[in-house]
N, C-alpha and C positions, 0 to 999 in steps of 0.2 A: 931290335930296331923297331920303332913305333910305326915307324911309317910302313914298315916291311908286315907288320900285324894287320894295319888298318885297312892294307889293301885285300888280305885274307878275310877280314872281318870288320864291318863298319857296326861298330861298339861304341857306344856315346864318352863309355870309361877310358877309350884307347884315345878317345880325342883330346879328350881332359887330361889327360895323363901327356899326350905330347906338347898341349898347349900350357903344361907348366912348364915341360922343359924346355917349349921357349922361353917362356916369361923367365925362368932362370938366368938367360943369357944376357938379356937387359939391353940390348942393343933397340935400340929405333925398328929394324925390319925383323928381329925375333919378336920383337912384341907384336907387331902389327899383324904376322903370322899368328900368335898368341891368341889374339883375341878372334882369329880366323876359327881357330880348333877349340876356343873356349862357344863361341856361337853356332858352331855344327853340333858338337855334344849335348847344348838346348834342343837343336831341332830332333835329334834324338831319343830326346827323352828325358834329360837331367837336369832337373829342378832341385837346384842345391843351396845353400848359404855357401859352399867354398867354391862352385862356379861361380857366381856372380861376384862372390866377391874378390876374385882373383881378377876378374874382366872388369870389374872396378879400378884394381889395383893399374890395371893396362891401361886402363883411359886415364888415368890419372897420369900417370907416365908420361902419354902421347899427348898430354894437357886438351884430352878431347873430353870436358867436362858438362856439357852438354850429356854426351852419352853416360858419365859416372854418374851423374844423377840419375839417369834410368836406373841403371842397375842397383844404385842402393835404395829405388822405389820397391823393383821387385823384391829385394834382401826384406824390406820392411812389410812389402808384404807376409813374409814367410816367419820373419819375425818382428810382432809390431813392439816388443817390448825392447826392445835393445837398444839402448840408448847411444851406444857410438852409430850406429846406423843412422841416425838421425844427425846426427854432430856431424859426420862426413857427408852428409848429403848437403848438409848446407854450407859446409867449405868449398863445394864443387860449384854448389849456386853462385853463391858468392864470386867465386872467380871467372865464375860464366856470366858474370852482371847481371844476374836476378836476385837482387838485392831480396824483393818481397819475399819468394821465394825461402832464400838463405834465411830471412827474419823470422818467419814462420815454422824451420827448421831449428834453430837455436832455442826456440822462446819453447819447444819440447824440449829439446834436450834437457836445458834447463828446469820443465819440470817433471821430469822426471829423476835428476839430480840436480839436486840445488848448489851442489858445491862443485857443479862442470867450469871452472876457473876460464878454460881455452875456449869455452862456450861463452862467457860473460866478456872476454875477448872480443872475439870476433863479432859477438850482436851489438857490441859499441862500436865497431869497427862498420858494422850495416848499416844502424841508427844514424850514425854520419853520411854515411854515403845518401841517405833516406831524407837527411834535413833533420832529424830528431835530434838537437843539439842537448838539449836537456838529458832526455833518456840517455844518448850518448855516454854525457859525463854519470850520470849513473850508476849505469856498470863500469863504469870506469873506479868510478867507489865502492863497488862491490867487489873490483879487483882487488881491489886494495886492502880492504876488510878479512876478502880470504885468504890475501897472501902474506899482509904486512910490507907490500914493496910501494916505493912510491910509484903514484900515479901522474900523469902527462896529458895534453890533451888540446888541439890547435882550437885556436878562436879567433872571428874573423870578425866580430859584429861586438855590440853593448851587450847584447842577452847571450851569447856564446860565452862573454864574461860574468855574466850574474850566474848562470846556471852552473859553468863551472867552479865558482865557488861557491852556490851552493849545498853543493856537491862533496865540497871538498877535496876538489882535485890537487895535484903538491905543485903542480910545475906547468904552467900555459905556456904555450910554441905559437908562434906566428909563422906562417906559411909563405913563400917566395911571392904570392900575386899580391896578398894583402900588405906583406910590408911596403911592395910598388907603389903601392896606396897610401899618401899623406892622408887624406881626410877618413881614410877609416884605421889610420894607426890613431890618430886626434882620438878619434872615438874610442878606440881599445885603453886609451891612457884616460881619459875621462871616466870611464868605468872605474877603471881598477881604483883612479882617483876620490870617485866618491864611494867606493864600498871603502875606502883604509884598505886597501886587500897590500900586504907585504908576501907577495910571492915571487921567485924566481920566475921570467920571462926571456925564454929564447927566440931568435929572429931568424929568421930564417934569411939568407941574400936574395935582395930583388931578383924577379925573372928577366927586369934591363941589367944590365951591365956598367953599374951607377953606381958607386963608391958613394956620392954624397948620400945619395937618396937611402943605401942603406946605414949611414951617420945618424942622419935624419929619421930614422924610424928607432934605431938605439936612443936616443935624445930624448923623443918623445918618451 
């Protein structure tokens, strides 16, 4: 019994050792205990790549992503070359809405593999969040390029449409607020209209509750 150890001996290893077998359990207050025995065993003394990155795993869990990002700071400090350590920090950002952040984590991962697929992912998935409609569809074509799968990608505006086909993206989606919007669906069809673009365009249902209205953005 760990606990029955730790009270004979406060060992940074016995703490580590009980804070996986929480984390085992998987429960909401194992884990939270978790990451209690994983943060005593630093103050101990244990500076690891598998503490942190197990208190990682914990924040992730508890979607306390704020704190995962810490942790996969220190990982990177301990190891700057490791490129999923980078790739997971900026998933954490990203869900913590530090877009910059995430952007600046991806665009490493990236180079230090060019063919991180989930990484060219998610940094189109940033670049959107960021306004970057271009770069956006980009990697959106880069996905494409390394997968072979078709690519997707919502446009709201005239240059959301030039860039995506630019780009070469396979399939444009229009979004619940814009299709609400007769004069920027107008817009969205006047684009596509003067590139000739024959592409597939999905609509999304207005955010009213307007049958014609979503007729009316089909039409267009």
């Amino acid at each position: 019994d760990l606990t029955s150890v730790i009270a004979l001996s406060e060992k940074a290893e016995y703490y580590y050792d009980r804070g996986f077998a929480q984390y085992s359990l998987k429960t909401p207050e194992s884990i939270a205990k978790a990451i209690e025995d994983f943060s005593k065993a630093e103050q101990l003394g244990m500076i690891t790549e598998k503490l942190y990155s197990s208190r990682a795993a914990c924040n992730k869990m508890l979607k306390k992503y704020a704190e995962e990002v810490a942790d996969y700071t220190l990982l990177i400090e301990l190891n700057p070359n490791n490129v999923n350590y980078y790739y997971s920090r900026g998933v954490a950002a990203f869900k913590a809405n530090d877009f910059k952040r995430a952007l600046t984590d991806f665009d490493k991962t990236i180079e230090l593999n060019p063919k991180h697929v989930n990484a060219y992912k998610y940094r189109a998935n940033t670049k959107g969040k960021l306004g970057d409609k271009a770069g956006q569809a980009a990697d959106v074509a880069k996905v494409k390029e390394l997968t072979g799968m078709y690519t997707s990608t919502e446009v709201a505006t005239k240059q959301h449409v030039d860039a995506a086909l630019e780009a070469g993206v396979d399939i444009l989606w229009i979004g619940a607020r814009t299709s609400a919007n007769p004069f920027a669906m107008q817009e969205i069809a006047d684009a596509l209209q003067e590139a000739g673009a024959d592409v597939p365009v999905l609509i999304k249902n207005p955010v009213n509750p307007d049958l014609e209205l979503w007729i009316g953005a089909m039409q267009r």
